[in-house]
Backbone bond lengths (Angstrom), bond angles and torsions (degrees), N, CA, C in turn:
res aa  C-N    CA-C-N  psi(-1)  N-CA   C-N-CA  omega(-1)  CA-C   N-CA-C  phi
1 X - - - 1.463 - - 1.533 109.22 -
2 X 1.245 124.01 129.33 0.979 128.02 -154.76 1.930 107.11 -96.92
3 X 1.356 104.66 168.59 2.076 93.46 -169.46 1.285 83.11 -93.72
4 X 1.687 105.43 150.69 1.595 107.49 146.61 1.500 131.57 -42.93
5 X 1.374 122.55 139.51 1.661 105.35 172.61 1.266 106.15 -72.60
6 X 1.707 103.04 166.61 1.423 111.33 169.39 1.335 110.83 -58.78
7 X 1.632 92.74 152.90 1.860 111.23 -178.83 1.841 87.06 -73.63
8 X 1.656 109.93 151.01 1.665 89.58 169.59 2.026 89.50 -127.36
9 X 1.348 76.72 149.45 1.734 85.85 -164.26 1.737 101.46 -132.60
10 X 1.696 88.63 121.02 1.918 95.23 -170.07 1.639 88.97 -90.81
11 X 1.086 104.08 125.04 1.644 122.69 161.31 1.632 97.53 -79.54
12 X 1.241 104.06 150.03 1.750 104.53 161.06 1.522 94.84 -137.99
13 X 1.661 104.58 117.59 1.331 114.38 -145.83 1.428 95.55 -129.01
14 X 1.176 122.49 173.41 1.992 148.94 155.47 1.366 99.66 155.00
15 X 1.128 122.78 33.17 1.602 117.25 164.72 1.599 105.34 -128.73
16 X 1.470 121.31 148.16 1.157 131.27 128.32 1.831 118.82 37.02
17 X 1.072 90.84 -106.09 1.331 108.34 160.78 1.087 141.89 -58.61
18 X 1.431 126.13 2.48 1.554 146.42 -164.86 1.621 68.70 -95.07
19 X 1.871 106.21 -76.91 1.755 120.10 -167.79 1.516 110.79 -37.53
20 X 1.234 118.43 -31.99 1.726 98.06 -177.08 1.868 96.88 -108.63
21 X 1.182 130.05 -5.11 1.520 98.45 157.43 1.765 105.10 -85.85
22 X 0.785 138.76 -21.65 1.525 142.68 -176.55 2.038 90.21 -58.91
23 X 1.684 114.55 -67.62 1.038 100.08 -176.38 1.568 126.74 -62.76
24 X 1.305 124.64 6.25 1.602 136.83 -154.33 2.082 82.94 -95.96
25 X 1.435 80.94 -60.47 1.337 104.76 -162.85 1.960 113.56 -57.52
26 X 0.953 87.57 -29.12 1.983 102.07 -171.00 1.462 101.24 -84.71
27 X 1.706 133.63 -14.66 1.293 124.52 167.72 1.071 114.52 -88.21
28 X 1.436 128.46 -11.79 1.368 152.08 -166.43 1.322 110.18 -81.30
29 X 1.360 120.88 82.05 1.597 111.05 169.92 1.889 126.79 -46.65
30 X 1.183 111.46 -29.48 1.290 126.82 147.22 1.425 131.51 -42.06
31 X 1.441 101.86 8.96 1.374 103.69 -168.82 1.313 109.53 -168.34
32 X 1.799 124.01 126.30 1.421 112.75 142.07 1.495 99.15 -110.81
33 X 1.413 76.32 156.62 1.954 102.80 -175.26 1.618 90.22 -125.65
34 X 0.945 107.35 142.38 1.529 156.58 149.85 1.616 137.18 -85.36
35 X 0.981 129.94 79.94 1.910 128.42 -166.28 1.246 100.93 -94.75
36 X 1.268 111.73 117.34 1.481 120.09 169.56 1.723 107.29 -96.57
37 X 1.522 103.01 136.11 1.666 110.22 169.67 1.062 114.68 -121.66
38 X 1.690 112.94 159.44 1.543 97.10 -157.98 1.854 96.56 -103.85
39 X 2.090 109.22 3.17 1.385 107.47 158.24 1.534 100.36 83.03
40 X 1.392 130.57 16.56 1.236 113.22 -178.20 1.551 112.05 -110.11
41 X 1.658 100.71 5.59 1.905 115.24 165.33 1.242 90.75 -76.63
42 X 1.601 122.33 175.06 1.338 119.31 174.02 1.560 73.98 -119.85
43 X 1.687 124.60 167.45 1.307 133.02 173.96 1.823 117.12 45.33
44 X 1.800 103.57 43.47 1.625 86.54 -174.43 1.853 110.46 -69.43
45 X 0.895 104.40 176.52 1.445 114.73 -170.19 1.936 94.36 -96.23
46 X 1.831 113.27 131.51 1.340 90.05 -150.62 1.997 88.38 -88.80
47 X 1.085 126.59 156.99 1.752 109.73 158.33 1.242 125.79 -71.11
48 X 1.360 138.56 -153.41 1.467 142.23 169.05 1.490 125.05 -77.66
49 X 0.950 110.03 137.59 1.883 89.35 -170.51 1.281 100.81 116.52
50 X 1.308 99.92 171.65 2.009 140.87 155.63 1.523 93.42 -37.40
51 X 1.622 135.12 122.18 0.927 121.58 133.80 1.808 128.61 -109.62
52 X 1.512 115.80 162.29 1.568 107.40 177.04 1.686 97.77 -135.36
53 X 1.399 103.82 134.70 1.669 94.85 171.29 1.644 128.07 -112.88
54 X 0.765 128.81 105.97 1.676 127.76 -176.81 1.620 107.37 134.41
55 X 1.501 108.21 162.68 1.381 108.26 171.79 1.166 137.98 -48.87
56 X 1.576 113.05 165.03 1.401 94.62 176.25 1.564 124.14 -129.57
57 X 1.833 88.95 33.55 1.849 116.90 -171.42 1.488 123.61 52.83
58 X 1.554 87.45 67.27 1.708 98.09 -173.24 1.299 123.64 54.07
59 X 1.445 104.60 178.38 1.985 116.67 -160.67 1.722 112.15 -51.32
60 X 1.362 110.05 -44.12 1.258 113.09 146.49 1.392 157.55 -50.14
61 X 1.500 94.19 -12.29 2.054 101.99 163.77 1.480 77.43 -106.70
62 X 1.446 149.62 -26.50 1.594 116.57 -162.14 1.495 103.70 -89.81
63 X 1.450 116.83 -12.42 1.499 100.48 173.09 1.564 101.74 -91.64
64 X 1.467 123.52 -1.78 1.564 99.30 -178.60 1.562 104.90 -93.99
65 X 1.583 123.80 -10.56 1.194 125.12 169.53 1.509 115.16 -73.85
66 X 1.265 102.95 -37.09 1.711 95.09 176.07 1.035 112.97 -67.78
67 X 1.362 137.66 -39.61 1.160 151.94 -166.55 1.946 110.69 -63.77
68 X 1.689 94.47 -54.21 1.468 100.98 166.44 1.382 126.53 -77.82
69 X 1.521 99.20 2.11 1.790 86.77 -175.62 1.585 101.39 -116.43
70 X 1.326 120.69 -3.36 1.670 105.62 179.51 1.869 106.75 107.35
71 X 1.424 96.33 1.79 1.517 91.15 -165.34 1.911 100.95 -66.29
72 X 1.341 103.41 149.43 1.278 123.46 -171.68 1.574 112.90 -121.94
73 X 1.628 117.35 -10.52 1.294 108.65 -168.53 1.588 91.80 -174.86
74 X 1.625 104.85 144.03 1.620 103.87 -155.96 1.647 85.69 -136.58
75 X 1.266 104.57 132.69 1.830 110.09 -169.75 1.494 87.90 -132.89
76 X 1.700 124.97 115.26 1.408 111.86 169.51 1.561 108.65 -100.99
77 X 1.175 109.18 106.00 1.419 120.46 -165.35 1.926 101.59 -97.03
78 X 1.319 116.48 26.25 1.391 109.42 -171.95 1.302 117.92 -96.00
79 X 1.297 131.87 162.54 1.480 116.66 -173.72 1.714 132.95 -50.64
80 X 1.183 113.40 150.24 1.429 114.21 -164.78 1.281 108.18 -62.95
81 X 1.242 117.20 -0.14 1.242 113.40 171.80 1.940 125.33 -136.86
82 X 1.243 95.84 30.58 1.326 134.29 167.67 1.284 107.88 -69.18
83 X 2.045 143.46 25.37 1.208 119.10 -146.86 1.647 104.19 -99.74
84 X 0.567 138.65 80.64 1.258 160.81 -169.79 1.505 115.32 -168.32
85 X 1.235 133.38 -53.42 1.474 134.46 165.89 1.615 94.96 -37.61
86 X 1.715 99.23 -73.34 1.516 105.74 -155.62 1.260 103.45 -75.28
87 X 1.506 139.49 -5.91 1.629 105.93 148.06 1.295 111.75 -62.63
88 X 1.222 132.33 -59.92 1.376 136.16 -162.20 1.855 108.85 -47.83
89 X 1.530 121.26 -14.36 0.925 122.08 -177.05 1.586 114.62 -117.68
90 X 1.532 100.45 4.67 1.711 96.85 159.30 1.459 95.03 -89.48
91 X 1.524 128.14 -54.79 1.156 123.78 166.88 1.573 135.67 16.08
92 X 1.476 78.22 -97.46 1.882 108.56 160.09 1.728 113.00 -54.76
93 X 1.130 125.40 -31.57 1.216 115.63 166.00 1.495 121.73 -65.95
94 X 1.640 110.61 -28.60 1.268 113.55 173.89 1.327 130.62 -85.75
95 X 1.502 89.83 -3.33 1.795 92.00 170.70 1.617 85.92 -110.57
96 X 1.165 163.47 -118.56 0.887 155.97 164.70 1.738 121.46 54.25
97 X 1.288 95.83 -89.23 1.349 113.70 170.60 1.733 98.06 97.53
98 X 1.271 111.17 8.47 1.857 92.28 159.88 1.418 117.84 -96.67
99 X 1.431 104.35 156.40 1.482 117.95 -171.31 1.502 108.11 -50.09
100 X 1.582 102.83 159.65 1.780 99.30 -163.76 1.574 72.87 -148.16
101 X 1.776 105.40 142.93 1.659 113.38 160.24 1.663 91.99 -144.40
102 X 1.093 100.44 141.12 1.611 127.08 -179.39 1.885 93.95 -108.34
103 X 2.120 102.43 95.83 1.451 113.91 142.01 0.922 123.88 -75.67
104 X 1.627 112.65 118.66 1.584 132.88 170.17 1.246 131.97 -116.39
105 X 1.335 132.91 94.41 1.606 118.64 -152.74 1.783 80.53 -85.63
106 X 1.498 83.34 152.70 1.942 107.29 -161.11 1.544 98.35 -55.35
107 X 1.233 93.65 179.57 1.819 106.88 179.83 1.190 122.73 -113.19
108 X 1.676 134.28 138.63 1.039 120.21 -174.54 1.572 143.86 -52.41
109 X 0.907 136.76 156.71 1.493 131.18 173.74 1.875 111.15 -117.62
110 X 1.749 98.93 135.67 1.623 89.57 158.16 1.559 115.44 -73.05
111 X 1.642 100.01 155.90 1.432 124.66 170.62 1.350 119.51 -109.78
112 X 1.102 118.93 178.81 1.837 141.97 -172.70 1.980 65.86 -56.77
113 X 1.677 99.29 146.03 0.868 121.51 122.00 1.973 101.12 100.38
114 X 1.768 100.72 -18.00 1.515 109.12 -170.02 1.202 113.78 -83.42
115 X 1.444 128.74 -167.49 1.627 119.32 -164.87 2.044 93.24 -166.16
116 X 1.285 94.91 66.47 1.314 112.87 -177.59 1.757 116.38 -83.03
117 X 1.152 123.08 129.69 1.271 129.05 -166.29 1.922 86.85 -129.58
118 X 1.509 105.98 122.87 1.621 112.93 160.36 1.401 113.71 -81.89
119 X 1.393 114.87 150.98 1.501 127.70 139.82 1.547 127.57 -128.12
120 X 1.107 109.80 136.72 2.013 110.47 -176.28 2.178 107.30 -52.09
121 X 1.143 100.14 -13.46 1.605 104.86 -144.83 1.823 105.35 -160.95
122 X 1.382 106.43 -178.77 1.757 99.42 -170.37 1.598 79.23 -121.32
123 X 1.334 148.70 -8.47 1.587 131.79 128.91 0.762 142.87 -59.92
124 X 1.689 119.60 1.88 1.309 143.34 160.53 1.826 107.96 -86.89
125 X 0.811 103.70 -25.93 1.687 131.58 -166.45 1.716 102.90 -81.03
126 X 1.513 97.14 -78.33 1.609 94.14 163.36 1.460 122.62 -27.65
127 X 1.756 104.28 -61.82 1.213 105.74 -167.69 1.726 129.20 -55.94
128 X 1.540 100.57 -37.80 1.394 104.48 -175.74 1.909 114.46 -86.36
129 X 1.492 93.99 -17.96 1.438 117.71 -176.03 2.175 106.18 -32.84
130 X 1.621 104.72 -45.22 1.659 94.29 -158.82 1.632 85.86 -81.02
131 X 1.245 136.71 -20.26 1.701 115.15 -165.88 1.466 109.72 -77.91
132 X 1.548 115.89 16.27 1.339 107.42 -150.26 1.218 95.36 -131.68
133 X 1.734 117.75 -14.32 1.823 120.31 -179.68 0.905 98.98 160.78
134 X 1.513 110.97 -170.33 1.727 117.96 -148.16 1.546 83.44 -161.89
135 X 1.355 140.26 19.52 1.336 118.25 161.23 1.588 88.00 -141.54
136 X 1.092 138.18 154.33 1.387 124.98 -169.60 1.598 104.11 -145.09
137 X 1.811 139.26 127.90 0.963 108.41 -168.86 2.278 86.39 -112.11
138 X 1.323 90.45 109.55 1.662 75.18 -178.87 1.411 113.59 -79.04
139 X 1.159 117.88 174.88 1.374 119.79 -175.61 1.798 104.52 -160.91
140 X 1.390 110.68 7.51 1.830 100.09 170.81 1.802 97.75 -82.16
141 X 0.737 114.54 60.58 1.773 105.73 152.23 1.779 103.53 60.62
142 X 1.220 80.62 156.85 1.983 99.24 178.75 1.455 103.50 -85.40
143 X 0.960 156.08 -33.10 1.508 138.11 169.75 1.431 122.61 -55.12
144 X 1.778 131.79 -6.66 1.168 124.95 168.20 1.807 114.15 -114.61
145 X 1.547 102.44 0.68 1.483 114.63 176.61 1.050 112.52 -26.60
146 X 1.726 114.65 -65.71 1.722 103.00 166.00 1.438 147.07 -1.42
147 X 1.577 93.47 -57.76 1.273 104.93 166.10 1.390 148.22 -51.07
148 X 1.272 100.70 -19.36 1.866 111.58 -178.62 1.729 75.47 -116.05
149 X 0.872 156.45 32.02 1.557 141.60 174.47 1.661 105.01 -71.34
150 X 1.149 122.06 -32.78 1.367 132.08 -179.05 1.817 124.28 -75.62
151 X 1.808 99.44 -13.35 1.560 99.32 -177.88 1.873 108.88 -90.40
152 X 0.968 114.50 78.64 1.541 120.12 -179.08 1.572 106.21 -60.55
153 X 0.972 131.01 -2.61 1.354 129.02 173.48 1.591 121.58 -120.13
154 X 1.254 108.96 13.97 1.167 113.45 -176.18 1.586 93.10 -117.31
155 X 1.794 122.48 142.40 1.483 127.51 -177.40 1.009 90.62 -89.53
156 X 1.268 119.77 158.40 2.043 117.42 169.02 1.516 92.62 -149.56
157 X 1.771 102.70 155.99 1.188 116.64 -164.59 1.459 76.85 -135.78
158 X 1.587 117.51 124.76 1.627 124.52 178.83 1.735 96.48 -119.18
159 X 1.434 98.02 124.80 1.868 90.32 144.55 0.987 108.19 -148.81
160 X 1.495 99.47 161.13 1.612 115.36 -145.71 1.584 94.06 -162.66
161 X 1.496 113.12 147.09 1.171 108.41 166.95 1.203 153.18 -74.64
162 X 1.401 94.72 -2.16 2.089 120.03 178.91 1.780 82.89 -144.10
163 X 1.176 89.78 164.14 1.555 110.83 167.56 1.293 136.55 -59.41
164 X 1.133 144.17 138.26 1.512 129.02 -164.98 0.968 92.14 -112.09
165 X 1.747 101.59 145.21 1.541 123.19 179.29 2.001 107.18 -102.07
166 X 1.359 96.01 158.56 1.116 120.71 -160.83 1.866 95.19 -71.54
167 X 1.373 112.00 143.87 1.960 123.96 11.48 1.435 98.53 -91.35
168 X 1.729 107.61 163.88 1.459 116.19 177.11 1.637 86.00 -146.50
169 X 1.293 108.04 155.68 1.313 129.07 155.39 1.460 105.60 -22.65
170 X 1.766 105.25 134.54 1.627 101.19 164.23 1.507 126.81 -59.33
171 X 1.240 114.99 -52.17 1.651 113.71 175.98 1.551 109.84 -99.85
172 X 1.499 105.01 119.31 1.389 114.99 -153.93 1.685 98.14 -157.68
173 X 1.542 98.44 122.95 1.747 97.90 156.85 1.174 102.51 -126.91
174 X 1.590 117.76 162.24 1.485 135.30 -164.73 1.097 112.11 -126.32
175 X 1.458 137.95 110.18 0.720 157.87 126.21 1.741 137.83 -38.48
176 X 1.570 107.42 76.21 1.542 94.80 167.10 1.108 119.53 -83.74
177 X 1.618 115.71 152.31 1.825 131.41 -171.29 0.863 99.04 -168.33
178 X 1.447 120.88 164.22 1.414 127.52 -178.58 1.835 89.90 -145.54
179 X 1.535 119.57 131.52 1.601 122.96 -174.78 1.470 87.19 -81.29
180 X 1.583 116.53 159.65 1.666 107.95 20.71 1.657 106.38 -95.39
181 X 2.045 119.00 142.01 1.253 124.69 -173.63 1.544 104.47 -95.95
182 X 0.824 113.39 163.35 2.080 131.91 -176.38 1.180 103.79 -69.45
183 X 1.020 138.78 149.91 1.884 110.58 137.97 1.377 107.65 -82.57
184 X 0.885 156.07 -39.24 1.555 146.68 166.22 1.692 109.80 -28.28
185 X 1.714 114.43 -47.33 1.459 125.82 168.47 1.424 110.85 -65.53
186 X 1.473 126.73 -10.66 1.688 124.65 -174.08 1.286 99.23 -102.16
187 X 1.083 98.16 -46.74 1.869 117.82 -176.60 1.976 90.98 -40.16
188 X 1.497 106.05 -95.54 1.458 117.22 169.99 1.908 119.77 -17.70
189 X 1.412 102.37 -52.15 1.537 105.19 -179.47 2.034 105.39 -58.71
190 X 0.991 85.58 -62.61 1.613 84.51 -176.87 0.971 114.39 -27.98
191 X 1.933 117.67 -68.81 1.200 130.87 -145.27 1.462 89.08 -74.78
192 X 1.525 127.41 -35.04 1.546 111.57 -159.62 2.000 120.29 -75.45
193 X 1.734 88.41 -18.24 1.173 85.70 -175.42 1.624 98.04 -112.90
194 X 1.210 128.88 27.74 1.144 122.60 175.80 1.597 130.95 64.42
195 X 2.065 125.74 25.25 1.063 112.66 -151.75 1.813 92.65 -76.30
196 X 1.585 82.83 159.16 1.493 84.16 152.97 1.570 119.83 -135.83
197 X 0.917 115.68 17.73 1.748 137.86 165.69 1.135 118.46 -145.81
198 X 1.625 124.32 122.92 1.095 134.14 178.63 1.871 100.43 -104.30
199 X 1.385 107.26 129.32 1.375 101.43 164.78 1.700 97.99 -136.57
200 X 1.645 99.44 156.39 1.280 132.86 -167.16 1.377 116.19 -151.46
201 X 1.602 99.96 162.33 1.787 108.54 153.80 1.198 112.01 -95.78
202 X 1.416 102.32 168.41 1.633 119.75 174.55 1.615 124.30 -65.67
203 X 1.618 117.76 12.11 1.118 134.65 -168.27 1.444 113.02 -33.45
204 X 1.547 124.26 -33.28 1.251 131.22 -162.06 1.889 113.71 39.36
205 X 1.550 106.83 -171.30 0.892 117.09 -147.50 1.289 143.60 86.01
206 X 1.451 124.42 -174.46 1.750 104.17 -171.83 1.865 95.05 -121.27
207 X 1.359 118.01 -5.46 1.527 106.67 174.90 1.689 122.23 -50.97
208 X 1.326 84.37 -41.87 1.963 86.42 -177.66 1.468 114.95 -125.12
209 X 1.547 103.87 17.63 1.640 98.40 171.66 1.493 126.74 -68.23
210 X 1.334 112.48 -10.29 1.505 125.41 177.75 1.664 108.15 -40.32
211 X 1.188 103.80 -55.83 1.720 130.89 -171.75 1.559 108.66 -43.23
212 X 1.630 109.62 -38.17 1.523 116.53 161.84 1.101 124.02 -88.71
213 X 1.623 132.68 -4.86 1.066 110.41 177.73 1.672 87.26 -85.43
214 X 1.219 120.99 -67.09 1.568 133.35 172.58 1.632 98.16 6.35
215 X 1.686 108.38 -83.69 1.411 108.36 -178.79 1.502 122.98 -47.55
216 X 1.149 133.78 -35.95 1.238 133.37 162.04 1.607 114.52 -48.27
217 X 1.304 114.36 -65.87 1.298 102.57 171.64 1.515 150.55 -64.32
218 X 1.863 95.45 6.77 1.079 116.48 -172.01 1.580 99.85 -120.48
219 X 1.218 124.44 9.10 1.974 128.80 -168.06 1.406 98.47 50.14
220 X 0.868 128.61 73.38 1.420 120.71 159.82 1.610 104.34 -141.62
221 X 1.874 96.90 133.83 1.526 120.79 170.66 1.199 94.09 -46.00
222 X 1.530 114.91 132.91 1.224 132.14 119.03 2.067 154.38 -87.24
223 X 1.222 110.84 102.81 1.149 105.95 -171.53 1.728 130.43 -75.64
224 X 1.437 111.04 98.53 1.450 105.92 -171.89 1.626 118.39 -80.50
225 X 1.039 130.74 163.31 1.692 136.71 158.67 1.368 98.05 -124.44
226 X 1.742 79.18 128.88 1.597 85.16 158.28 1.182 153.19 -62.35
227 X 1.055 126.16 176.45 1.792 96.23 -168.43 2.517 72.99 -108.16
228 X 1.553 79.87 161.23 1.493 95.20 167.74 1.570 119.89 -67.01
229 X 1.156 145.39 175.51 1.338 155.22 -175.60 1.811 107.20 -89.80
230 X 1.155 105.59 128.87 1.629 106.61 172.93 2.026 96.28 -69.11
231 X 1.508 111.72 114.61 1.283 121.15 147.67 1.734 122.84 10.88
232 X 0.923 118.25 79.22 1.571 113.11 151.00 1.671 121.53 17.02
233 X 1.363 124.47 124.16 0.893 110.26 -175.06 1.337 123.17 69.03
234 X 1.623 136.94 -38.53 1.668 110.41 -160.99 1.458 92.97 -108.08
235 X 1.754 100.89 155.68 1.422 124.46 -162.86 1.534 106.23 -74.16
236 X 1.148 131.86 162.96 1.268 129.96 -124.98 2.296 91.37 -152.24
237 X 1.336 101.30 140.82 1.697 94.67 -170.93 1.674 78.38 -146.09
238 X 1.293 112.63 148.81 1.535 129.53 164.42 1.787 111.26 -88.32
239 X 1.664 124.63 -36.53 1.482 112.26 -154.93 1.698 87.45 -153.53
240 X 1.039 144.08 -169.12 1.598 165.82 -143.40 1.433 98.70 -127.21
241 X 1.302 131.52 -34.71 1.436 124.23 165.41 1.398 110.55 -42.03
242 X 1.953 99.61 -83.94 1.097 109.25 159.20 1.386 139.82 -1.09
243 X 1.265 104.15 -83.32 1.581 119.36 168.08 1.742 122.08 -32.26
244 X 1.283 98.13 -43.21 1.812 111.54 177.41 1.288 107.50 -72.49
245 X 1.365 105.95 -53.00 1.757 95.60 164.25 1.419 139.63 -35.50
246 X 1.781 88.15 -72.54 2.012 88.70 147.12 1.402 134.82 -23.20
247 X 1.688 111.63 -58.36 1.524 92.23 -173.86 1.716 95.18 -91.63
248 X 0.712 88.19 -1.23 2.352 77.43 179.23 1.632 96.51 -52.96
249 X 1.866 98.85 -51.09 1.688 102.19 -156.28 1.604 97.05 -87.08
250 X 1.189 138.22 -7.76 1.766 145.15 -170.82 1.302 106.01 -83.56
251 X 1.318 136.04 99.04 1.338 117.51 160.28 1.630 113.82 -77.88
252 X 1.418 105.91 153.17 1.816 123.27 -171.78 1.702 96.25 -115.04
């Protein structure tokens, strides 16, 4: 009698947590995994497993790839603010019809003592961005830089892990890094470049949470964005444990 084949399960990954269910999943004879990247790191580090890098031309190439590759179980493990992937991958689940779980490691919260300012959006962000300081250390990533491109009076301190392409803010230094950061290294950044507003997304996690405690201990506003809503309908995991559970109990 012969074994079942492995379930094969496309992660759509570049976070954190994509890397440790990918490694959960790759000891797991019960399983091939597959990590899809969407290739816009230069040199990502690959995880365990099947990897694929680049798009796959909207909900419609990702349901014809699942479809052609055997996929049995669809985990969108991409950043919380990736929402565009993860429509395109409730999408494909709906033409498809295999199970879909959206991993999200939780979102931050203010504490005793912080000075948190929301925005819906990073044009919400711009907007409230000058009442809040005049040296700014951003930290949502180089693909929405654009967006503050218009505050010529605001200093900004960007880091990012590749370089940001134009347009960017007129007075601008760049910062490449790759997390996880110190707080002793946030602590120092602040003070050296003088921020006095930190703005961010709701990325959570503990790689770059330093940056808020830092600002707290230094009184300085912080500007958050929210992260977007996980998709209608699809089931919902906090960590990579989690997630395994899911497909243990999910049949594909």
């Amino acid at each position: 009698m012969s074994a079942d084949p492995p379930r094969h399960v496309l992660v759509l990954g570049g976070t954190t947590e994509a890397r440790r269910l990918a490694e959960a999943l790759a000891s797991d004879p019960a399983y091939r995994v597959t990590t899809s990247l969407a290739g816009r790191v230069s040199a990502p580090v690959p995880p365990p497993g099947e990897v694929r890098i680049g798009g796959f031309g909207g909900s419609a190439g990702l349901a014809d790839w699942i479809a052609g590759h055997g996929v049995t179980h669809l985990v969108d493990a991409t950043h919380p603010f990736a929402e565009r992937m993860s429509f395109h991958a409730s999408e494909a689940q709906a033409l498809t019809g295999v199970p879909l779980l959206a991993l999200r490691r939780p979102g931050w919260s203010p504490g005793p003592g912080d000075d948190w300012h929301f925005a819906d959006s990073l044009a919400g962000a711009a907007l409230r961005l000058p009442e809040l300081g005049a040296r700014a250390f951003l930290t949502t990533g180089r693909m929405g830089l654009h967006t503050f491109a218009h505050l010529a009076h605001t200093w900004f301190l960007v880091r990012s892990v590749d370089p940001p392409d134009a347009p960017v803010p007129p007075r601008l230094e760049v910062l490449l890094a790759r997390g996880p950061f110190t707080l002793d290294g946030e602590r120092e950044l602040l003070a050296r470049h003088r921020i006095d507003v930190l703005v961010t997304k709701d990325s959570g996690g503990s790689a770059t949470a330093p940056k808020l405690t830092a600002a707290r201990e230094a009184g300085i506003p912080v500007l958050v964005v929210r992260r977007p809503p996980v998709p209608a309908g699809v089931a919902e995991a906090q960590g990579p444990e989690a997630a395994v559970e899911w497909l243990a109990a999910t049949p594909g």
